[in-house]
C-alpha positions as CSV (number, residue, x, y, z in Angstrom):
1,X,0.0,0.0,0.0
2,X,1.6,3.3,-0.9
3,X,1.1,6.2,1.6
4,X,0.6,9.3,-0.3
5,X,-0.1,12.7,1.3
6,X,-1.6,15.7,-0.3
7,X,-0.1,18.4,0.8
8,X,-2.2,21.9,0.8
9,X,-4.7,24.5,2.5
10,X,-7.7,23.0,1.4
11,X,-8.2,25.5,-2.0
12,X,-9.8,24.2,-5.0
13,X,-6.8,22.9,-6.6
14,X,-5.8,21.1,-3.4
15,X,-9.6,19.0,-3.1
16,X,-9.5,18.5,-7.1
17,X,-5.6,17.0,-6.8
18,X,-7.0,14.6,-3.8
19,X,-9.9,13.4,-6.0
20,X,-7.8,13.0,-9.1
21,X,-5.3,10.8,-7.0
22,X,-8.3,9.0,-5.5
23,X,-9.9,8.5,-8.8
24,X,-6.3,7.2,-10.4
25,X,-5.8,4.7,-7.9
26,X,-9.1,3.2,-7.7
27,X,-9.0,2.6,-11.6
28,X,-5.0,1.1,-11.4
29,X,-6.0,-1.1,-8.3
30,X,-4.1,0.8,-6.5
31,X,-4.4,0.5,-2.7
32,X,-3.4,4.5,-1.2
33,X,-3.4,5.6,2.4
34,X,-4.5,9.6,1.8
35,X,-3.9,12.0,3.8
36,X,-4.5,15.6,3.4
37,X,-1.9,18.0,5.2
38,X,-3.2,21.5,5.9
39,X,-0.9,22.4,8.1
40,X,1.7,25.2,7.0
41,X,4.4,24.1,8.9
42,X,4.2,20.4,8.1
43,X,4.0,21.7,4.5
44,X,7.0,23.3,5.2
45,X,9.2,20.2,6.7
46,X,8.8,18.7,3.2
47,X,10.8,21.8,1.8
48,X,7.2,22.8,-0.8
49,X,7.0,26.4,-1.2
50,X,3.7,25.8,-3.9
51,X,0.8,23.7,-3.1
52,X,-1.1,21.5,-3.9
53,X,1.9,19.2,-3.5
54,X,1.9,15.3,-3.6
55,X,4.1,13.1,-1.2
56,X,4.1,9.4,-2.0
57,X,6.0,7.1,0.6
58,X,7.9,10.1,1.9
59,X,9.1,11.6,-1.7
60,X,7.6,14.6,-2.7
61,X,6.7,13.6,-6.8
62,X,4.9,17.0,-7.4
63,X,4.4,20.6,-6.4
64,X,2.7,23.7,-7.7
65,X,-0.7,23.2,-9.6
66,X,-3.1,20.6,-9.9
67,X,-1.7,17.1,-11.6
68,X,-2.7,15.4,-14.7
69,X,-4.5,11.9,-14.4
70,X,-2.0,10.8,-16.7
71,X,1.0,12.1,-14.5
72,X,-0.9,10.7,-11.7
73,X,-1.0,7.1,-13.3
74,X,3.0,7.1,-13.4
75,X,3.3,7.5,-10.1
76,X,1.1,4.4,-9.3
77,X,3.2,2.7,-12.3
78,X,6.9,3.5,-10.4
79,X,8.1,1.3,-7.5
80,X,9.9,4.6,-6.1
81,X,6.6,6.8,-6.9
82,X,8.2,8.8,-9.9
């Protein structure tokens, strides 16, 4: 099970990326643990200056701007995450 956190204040982008990830890894089979992180400083410890950001098993694989489906489907793809 990959443990992927989305990383964000709660803004538009950051609920569409969470749906998008959700949606991605219910097609793949993927089984996710999801967490959102609203909070600013443990946005921070991850060294993200734009959210929405996606961390998946501790690697941050994307930051600034909501992701594609199809860049979300790599991730789920790559042992590492991307």
């Amino acid at each position: 099970m990959k443990q992927v956190k989305v990383l964000g204040s709660g803004c538009a982008n950051c609920r569409n990326t969470v749906q998008i990830v959700e949606s991605v890894a219910q097609q793949r089979g993927v089984e996710i643990a999801l967490e959102k992180v609203e909070d600013m400083q443990k946005i921070m410890a991850y060294g993200v200056m734009r959210t929405p950001a996606v961390v998946i098993d501790g690697k941050v694989v994307h930051a600034g701007g909501v992701p594609a489906p199809a860049t979300v489907a790599q991730w789920f793809e790559s042992p590492a995450g991307g």
